[in-house]
C-alpha positions in Angstrom: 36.2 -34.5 29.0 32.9 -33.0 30.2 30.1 -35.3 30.3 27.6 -34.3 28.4 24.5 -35.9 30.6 25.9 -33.4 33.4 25.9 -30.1 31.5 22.2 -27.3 32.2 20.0 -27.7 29.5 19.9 -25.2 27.0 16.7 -24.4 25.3 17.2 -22.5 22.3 14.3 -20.7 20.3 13.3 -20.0 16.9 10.7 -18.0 15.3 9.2 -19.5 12.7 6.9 -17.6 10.2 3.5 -19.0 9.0 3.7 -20.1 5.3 2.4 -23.3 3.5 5.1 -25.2 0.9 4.3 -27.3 -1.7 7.1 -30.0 -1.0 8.6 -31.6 -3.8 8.8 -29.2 -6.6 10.8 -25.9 -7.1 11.9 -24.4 -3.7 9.3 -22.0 -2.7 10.2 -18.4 -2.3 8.1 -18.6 0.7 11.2 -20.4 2.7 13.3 -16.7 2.1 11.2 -15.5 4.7 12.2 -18.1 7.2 14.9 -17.7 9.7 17.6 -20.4 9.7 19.9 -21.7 12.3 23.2 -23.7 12.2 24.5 -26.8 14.3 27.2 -29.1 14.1 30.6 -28.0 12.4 34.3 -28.7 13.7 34.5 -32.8 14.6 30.9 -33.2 13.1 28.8 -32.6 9.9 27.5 -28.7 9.7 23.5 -28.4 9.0 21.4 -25.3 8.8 17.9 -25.6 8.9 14.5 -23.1 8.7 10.8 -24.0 9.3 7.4 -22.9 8.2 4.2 -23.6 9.5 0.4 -23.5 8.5 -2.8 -24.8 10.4 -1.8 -28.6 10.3 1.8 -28.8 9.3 5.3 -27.8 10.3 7.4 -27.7 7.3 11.2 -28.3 7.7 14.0 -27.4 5.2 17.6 -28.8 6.5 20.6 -28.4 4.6 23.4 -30.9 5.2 27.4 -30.3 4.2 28.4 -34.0 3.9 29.9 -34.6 0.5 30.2 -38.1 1.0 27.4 -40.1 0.5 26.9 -43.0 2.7 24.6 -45.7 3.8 23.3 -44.8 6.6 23.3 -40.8 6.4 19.7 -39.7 7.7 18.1 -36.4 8.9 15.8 -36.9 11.9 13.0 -34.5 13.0 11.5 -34.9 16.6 7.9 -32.7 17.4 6.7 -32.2 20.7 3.2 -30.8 19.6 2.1 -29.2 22.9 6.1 -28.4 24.2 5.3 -30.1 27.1 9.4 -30.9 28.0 8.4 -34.4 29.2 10.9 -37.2 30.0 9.0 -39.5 28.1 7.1 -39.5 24.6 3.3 -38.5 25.0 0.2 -38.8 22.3 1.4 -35.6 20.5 4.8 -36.7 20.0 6.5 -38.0 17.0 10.1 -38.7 15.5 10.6 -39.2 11.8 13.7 -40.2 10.1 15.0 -39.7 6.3 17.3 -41.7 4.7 19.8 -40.4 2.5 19.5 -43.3 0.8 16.1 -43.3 0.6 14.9 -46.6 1.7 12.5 -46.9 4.8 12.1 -43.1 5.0 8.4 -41.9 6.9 5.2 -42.0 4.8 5.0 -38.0 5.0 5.8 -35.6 2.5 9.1 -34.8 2.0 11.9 -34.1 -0.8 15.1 -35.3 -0.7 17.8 -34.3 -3.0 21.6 -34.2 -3.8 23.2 -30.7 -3.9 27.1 -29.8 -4.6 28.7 -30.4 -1.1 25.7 -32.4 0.3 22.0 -32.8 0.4 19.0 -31.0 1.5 15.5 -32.3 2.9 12.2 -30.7 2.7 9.4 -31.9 4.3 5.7 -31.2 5.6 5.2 -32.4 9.2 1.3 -33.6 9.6 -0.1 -31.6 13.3 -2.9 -33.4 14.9 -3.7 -30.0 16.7 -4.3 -26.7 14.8 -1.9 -24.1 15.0 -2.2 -20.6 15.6 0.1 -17.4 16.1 1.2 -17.3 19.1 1.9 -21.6 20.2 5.0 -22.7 20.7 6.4 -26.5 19.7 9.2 -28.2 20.7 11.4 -29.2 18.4 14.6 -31.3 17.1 16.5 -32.1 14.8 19.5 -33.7 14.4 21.9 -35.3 11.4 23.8 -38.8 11.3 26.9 -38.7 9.5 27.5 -42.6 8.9 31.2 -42.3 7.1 32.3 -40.0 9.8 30.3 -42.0 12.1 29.2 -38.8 14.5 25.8 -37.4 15.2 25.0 -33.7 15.6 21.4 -32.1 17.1 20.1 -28.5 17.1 19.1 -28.5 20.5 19.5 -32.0 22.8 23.3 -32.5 22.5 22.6 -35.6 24.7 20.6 -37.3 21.7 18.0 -38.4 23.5 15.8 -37.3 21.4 13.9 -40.5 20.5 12.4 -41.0 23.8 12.9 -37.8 25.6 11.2 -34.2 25.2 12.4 -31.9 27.6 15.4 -30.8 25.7 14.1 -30.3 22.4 14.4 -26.6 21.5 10.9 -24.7 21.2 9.2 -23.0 18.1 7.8 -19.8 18.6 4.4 -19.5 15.9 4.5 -15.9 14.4 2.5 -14.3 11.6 3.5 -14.2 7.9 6.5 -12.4 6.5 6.2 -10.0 3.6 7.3 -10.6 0.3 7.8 -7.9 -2.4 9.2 -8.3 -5.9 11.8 -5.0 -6.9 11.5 -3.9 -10.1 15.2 -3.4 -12.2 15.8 1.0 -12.9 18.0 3.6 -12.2 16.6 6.7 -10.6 18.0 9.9 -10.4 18.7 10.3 -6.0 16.9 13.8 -5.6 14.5 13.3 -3.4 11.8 13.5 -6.2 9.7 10.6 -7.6 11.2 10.3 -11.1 8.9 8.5 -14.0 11.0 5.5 -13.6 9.1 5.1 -10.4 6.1 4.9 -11.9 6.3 0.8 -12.4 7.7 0.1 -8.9 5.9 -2.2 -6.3 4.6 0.1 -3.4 4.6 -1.2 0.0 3.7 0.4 3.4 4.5 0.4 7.0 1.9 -0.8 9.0 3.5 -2.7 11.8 3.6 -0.8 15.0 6.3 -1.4 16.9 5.8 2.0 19.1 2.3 3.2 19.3 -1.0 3.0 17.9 -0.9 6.2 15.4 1.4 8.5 14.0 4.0 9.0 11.0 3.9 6.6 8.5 5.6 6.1 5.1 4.9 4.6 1.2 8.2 2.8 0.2 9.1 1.8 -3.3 12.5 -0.1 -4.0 14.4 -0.7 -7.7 17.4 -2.6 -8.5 20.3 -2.7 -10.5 23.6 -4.0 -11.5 25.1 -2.3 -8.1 22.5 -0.4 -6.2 19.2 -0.8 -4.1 17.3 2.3 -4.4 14.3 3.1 -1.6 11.8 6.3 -2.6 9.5 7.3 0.6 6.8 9.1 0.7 6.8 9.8 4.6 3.5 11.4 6.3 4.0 13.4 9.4 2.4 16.9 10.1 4.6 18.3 12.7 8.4 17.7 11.8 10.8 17.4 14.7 14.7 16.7 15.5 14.4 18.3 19.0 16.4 15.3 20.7 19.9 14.8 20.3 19.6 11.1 19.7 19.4 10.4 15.7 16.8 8.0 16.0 14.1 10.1 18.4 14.0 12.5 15.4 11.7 12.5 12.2 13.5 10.1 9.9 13.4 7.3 8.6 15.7 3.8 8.8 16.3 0.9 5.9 17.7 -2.5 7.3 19.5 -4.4 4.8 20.3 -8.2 5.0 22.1 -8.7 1.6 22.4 -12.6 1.6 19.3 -12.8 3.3 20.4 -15.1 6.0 17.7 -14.4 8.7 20.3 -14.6 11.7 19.8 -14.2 15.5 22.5 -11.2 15.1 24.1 -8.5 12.4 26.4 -10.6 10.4 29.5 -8.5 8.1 27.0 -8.1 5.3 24.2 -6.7 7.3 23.6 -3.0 8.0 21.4 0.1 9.6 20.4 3.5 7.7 18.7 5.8 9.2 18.2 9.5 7.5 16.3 12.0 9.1 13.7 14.5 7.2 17.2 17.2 7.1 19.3 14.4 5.4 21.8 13.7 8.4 22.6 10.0 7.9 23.8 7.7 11.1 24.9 4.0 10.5 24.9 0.7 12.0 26.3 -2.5 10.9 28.2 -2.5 8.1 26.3 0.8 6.8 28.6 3.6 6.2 28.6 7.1 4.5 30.5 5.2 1.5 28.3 3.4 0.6 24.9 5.7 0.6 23.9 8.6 -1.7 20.7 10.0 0.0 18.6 12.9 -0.7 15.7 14.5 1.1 12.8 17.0 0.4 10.2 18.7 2.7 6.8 18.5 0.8 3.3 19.5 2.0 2.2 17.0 4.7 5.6 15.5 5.3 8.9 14.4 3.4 10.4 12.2 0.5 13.6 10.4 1.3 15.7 8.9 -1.7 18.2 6.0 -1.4 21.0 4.6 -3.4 22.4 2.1 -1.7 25.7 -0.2 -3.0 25.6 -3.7 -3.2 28.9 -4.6 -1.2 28.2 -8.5 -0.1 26.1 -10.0 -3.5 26.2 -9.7 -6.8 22.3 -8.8 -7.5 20.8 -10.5 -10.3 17.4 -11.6 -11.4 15.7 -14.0 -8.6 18.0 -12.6 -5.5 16.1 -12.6 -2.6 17.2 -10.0 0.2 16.1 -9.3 3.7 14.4 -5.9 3.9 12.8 -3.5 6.3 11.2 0.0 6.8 10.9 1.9 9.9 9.6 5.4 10.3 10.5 7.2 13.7 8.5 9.9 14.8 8.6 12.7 17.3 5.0 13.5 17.6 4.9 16.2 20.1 8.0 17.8 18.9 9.4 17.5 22.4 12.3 15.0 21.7 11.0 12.0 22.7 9.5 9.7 20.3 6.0 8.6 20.4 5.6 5.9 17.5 8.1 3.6 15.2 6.2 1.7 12.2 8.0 -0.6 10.1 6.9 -2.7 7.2 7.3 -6.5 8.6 9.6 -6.6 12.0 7.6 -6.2 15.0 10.0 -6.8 17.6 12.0 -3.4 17.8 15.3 -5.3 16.9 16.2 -4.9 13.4 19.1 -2.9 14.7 20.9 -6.0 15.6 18.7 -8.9 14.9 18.1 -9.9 11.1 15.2 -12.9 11.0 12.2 -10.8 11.0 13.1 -8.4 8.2 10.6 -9.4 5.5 12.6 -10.3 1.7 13.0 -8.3 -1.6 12.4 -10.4 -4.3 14.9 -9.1 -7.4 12.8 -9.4 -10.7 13.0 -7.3 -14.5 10.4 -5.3 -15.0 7.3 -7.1 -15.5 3.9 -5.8 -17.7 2.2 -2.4 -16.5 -1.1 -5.0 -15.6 1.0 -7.1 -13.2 -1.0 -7.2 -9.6 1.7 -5.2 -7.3 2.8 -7.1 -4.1 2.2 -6.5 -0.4 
């Protein structure tokens, strides 16, 4: 057996989106922006867990699948404010630990509750220094199992966590995630904006992920019993599918996270659409031809593209939150090269194969003419 004290050290890293919870009360739809990681699993107890963070908190959701309740199950949370990586504890660290049971659990903020299969902790961390976009954190977290009598960490799999930092796992501070609510309706897929429109949420890309300037888009999204429908109203002057590669033409992509699980990489119910201003669709992920009616229509200043995509992984229903986003891809010269990609929340250029920075579609009925629309 390999000792574990002699294995490299590993440093994972997680984004984590700013976002304040109220702890304690109904889980916040804030946390379906998060991105969430698993540990344990095979000889030891499997945990997921996502953060959040604000100016003087880190807030920590973990999700434990132990359906034996012992005394002695805890969750503990290690913070290395500064990510120093020391081998000793410094001013700005701390450890807390949470009691299944309750008793002796940390004087912070936190909510601990049964679920079917196990229990889940929420909690607001208290930060003596203010954070900003942009700082990183290290970070730990681990689960005792007391019936199974094993122990299981995100990051330091030599659990030495309580008095050594430099192999917790590091934070990486990032801006907000966007949040729209999708209106329920059935559209006709033509490529024009149909009345039932009229009610949906706009939203709009304004995330440069290429560029400064160019083609942009106005994206409204409706729901129903099997379908996700996406109306754009794309701006570009000069329209362009000089290069052979799908994605330097004019078009336009929708990345689709169905259970919302804000992974690291495409899991079988993620997917990539992309349908340029001709309507010639190219997939990746599970995307395919079955599963998309499209429909485009060159309009002065630009072009609508209409969506019906099929529900394949989740049954939608009122509440469902789903990881969305919107790029635009434009060939600004016209010479086959393209100069700018937008989207609506992913900066990173990797919603083709990476899923925790799509922002979330909340599912909701349709809600009073009055209502203030969302981001």
């Amino acid at each position: 057996m390999v000792d574990p004290q002699r294995l490299p050290v590993l440093i994972q890293r997680l984004p984590v989106v700013n976002g304040t919870v109220e702890v304690g009360g109904q889980q916040d739809v804030i946390w379906g922006t998060a991105a969430g990681t698993a540990f344990g699993g095979e000889d030891a107890v499997p945990a997921t867990f996502k953060a959040l963070w604000d100016e003087h908190h880190l807030y920590v959701l973990v999700s434990v699948s132990d359906p034996t309740r012992s005394q002695g199950d805890r969750v503990e949370v290690f913070v290395d404010e500064n990510n120093g990586k020391t081998a000793s504890y410094e001013a700005d660290d701390a450890a807390y630990a949470f009691r299944r049971h309750g008793a002796g659990n940390e004087p912070v903020r936190f909510r601990l509750r049964e679920r079917a299969g196990g229990y889940e902790l929420e909690a607001a961390i208290p930060i003596t220094r203010t954070l900003v976009s942009g700082a990183e954190v290290g970070f730990d977290v681990r689960v005792t199992d007391a019936n199974r009598g094993t122990v299981v960490a995100w990051n330091d799999f030599t659990l030495d966590q309580a008095t050594d930092t430099s192999k917790f796992g590091t934070l990486s501070l990032v801006g907000p995630s966007h949040v729209a609510e999708v209106l329920r309706g059935t559209p006709v897929v033509d490529g024009e904006e149909d009345p039932v429109w009229a009610g949906a949420t706009e939203i709009a890309t304004n995330t440069w992920v290429l560029g400064r300037s160019g083609s942009t888009a106005r994206v409204k999204t409706l729901w129903d019993a099997g379908k996700l429908y996406v109306f754009a109203h794309v701006t570009d002057t000069l329209l362009s599918k000089a290069s052979a590669n799908p994605w330097e033409q004019d078009s336009v992509e929708v990345f689709l996270d169905q259970d919302n699980g804000k992974m690291s990489q495409y899991q079988p119910d993620d997917g990539q659409l992309r349908v340029n201003y001709e309507n010639t669709q190219t997939f990746g992920g599970s995307a395919t031809a079955a599963r998309i009616v499209s429909a485009t229509r060159v309009v002065p200043g630009g072009y609508h593209v209409e969506l019906a995509i099929t529900f394949d992984a989740i049954e939608p229903r009122e509440g469902t939150l789903i990881g969305f986003d919107f790029q635009v891809n434009d060939d600004g010269l016209g010479n086959g090269v393209r100069s700018s990609v937008v989207t609506w929340n992913d900066p990173t250029g990797e919603s083709f194969r990476n899923t925790s920075r799509f922002g979330v579609l909340k599912l909701v009925r349709q809600r009073a003419r009055s209502s203030v629309p969302g981001p």
